[in-house]
C-alpha positions, 0 to 999 in steps of 0.5 A: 710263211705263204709256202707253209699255210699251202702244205696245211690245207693240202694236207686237210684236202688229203685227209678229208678226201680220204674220209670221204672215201671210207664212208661211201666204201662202208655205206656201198658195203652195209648196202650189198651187206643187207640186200645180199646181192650175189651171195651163195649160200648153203642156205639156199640149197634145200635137201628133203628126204622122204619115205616111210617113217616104218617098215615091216623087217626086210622089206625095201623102203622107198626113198625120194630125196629132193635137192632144190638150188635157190642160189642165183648161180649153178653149183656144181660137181654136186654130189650126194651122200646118203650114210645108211645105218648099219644092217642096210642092204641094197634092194638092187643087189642081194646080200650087198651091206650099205653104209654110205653111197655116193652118186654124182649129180654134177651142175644144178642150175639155179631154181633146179630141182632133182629127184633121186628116188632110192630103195635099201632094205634095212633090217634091225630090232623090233621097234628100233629107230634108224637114222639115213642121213643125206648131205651134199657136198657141191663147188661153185665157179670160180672156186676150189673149194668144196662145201658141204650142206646135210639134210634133216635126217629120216 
């Protein structure tokens, strides 16, 4: 009898061991939950796209796009795409259409900012509106995967 009243509160301790290890595994995790600790996000990653809202036909437009890293680690193989819309030409190259662009930023390290100035010629209809749509697709250490973050467009 002895023997069973023993195997009854080893059980008990087992038991209540392990609830005691679920509560503080889910009280450290709602912790990092809320605070956020070293969370990388698309959130943190700002794209602003600035220029001329209008332009004269054939004129080249001045673009600057901004592209800031809040997170708290480098992303890298950064690199930017800006789809033009159709009937854009290079300001650089006469007679070359854009349609989309591709340029390599490779790392921005944390509370970097880059300024990539563009120029493209846009031709179009009279008071036609024109999308340019810039996004960023970017990997962090440690992962193989690619993530991608777009811009309002202009």
């Amino acid at each position: 009898m002895a023997q069973k009243k023993r195997s009854k509160k080893y059980r008990l301790y087992i038991a209540l061991a392990g609830v005691a290890f679920f509560l503080i595994a889910v009280g450290v995790s709602s912790i990092f939950f809320i605070i956020g600790g070293n969370t990388i996000s698309g959130e943190n990653i700002a794209i602003s796209v600035s220029g001329p809202f209008t332009v004269g036909g054939g004129e080249a437009i001045p673009l600057q796009i901004g592209v800031t890293n809040q997170n708290a680690i480098s992303i890298e193989s950064a690199t930017l795409i800006i789809t033009y819309p159709s009937g854009t030409q290079s300001a650089a190259e006469d007679g070359k259409e854009l349609f989309v662009e591709r340029l390599a930023l490779d790392t921005i390290n944390p509370g970097e900012t880059l300024n990539i100035p563009l120029r493209a010629i846009v031709f179009g209809e009279e008071n036609e509106e024109k999308v340019i749509q810039a996004e960023i697709e970017y990997r962090v250490e440690g992962s193989n995967s690619t993530f991608a973050k777009e811009a309002e467009p202009l």
